[in-house]
N, C-alpha and C positions, 0 to 999 in steps of 0.2 A: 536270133532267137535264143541262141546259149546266153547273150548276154544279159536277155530281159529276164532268162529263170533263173541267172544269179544273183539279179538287182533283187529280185521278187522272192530271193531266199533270205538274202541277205536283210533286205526290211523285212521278212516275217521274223528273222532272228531279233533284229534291232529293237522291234515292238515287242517279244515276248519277254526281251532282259527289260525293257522299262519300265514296262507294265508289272513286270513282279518286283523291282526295285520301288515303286512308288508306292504300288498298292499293296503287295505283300510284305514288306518292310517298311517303309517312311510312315505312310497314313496309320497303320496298326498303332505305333510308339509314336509318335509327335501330333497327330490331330488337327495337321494345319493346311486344313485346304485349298488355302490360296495358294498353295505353294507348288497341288498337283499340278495345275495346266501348265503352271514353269516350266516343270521339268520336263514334262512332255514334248511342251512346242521346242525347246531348247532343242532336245535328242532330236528329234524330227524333224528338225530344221537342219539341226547340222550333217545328218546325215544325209538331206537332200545337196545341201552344198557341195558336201564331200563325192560322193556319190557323182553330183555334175563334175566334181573338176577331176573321176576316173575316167568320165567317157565325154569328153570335151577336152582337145587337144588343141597346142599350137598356141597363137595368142587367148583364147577361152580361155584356155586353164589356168595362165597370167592372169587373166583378168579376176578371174574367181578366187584365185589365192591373196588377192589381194583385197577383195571385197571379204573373205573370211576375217584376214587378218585385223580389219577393220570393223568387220561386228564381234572381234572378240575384244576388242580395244575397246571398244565404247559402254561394255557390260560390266555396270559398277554394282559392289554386292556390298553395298553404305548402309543398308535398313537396318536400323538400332533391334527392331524386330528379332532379326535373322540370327541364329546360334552357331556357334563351330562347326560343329554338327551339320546343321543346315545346307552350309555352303559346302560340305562334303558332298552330300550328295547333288549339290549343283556341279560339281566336276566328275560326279561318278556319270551322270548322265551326261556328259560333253564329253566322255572319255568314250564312253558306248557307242555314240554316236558317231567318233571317228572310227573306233574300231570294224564296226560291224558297216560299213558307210564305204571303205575300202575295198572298189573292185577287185584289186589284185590277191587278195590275203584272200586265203580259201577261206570256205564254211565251215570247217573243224577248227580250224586253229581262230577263227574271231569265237567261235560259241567256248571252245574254253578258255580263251581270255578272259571275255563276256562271267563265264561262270566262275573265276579267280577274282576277279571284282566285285561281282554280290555276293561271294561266300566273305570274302575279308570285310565287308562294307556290315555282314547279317554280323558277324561277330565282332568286329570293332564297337559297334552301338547295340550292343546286349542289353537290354536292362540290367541282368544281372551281374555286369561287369562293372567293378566300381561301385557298387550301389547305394552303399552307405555315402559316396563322398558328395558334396556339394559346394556351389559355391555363391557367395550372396557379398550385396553391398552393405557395410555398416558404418553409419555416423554414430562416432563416441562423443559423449559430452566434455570431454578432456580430453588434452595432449601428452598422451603416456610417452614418457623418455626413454624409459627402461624397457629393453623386450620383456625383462622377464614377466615387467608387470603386466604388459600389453596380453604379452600370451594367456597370464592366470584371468584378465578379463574377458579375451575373446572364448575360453574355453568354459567360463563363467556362462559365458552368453550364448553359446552357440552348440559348442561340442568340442573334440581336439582341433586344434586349429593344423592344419597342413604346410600351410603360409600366406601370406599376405603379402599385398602391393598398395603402397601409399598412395590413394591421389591425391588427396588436399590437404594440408594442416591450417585450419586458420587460428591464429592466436588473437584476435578480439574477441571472436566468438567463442572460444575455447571450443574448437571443434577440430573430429578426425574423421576422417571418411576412408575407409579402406574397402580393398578389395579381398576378401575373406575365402577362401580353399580352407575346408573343413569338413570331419566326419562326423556323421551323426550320429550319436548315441544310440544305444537301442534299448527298446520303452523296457522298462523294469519291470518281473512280477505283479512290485508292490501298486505299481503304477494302474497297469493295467487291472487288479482289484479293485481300486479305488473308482477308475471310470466306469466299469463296470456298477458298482453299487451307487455311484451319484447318478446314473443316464436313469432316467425316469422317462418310458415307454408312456404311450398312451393310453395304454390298458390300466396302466398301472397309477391311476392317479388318483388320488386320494379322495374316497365318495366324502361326500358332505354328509354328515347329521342331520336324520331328522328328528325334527323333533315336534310329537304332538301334544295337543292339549287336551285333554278332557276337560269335558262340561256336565257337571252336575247341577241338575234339574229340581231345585228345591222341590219337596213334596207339595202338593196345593191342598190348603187344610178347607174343609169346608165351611162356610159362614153359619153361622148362626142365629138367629133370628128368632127377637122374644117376642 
């Protein structure tokens, strides 16, 4: 009986750290929700795994350590899709899931584990951390030799540049493709006047002229008759 109301503590903790990692953090800032049930079944699965191989002893718990070992072997995270970022939080929730998943570790000490990992996870992916910086692919129509030149064009084109990683030079095509880490500018005064006075609202658009005619009605003279 003690052991089912620490299984049954232990999943209410496990579920209430995933549920505010996914829905109160990930879904808020990334909007990708193919990505919720991932994370979900992930934590949830491995916490039932985990979980079996506390209270299965003997060859069971061989058996399941090895069948873990093997669905974690096989979990490739290849999707051109998926961002740095992304895959962070696919180990924050495998991380949860063994934590809180662990018959032996009390309920204090997995819930502030639990809560040192989605406080580091809410602040690591702040929006407002880094904000300005980004990072984008650029194909240059020439093969710039010189950094220096390289830099005055990517800062040309983009903003300061931070750095770069070369993937291709082709010199038939005179082409360069890099990978650009860069900060953003931010919108100027003047700038923002200008957009301002060009956006033309729909209120605001320009009535058409009318324009009427008048018609005058020559007078009608009366006939005359000798």
């Amino acid at each position: 009986m003690d052991s089912t109301l620490t299984l049954s503590a232990h999943l209410g903790l496990d579920l209430a750290a995933v549920a505010l990692l996914t829905f109160g953090v990930f879904y808020p800032r990334h909007r990708r929700r193919e990505l919720v049930p991932a994370y979900l079944a992930l934590n949830v699965a491995l916490f039932a795994v985990v979980a079996g191989l506390g209270t299965v002893g003997g060859d069971g718990g061989l058996a399941l350590g090895f069948g873990l070992f093997g669905v974690l072997s096989i979990v490739r995270l290849r999707s051109d899709a998926l961002q740095h970022q992304e895959v962070a939080y696919y180990f924050i929730t495998l991380v949860l899931g063994l934590l809180c998943g662990l018959p032996a570790l009390s309920l204090p000490v997995a819930a502030g584990l639990s809560a040192v990992l989605l406080v580091v996870m809410y602040g690591a992916d702040h929006p407002r951390l880094f904000a300005c910086d980004r990072r984008a692919v650029v194909t240059l129509d020439a093969v710039y030799r010189e950094e220096t030149a390289l830099r005055a064009e990517l800062a040309r084109r983009l903003g300061e540049p931070l750095g770069w990683t070369v993937r291709e030079i082709d010199y038939v095509r005179d082409l360069m493709i890099l990978e650009v880490r860069f900060r953003q500018p931010e919108p100027s005064v003047r700038s923002g006047e200008f957009l301002r006075k060009t956006a033309r609202r729909p209120h605001e658009e320009p009535q058409r002229r009318r324009t009427t005619r008048s018609r005058t009605i020559a007078p009608s003279h009366p006939k005359e008759t000798v």
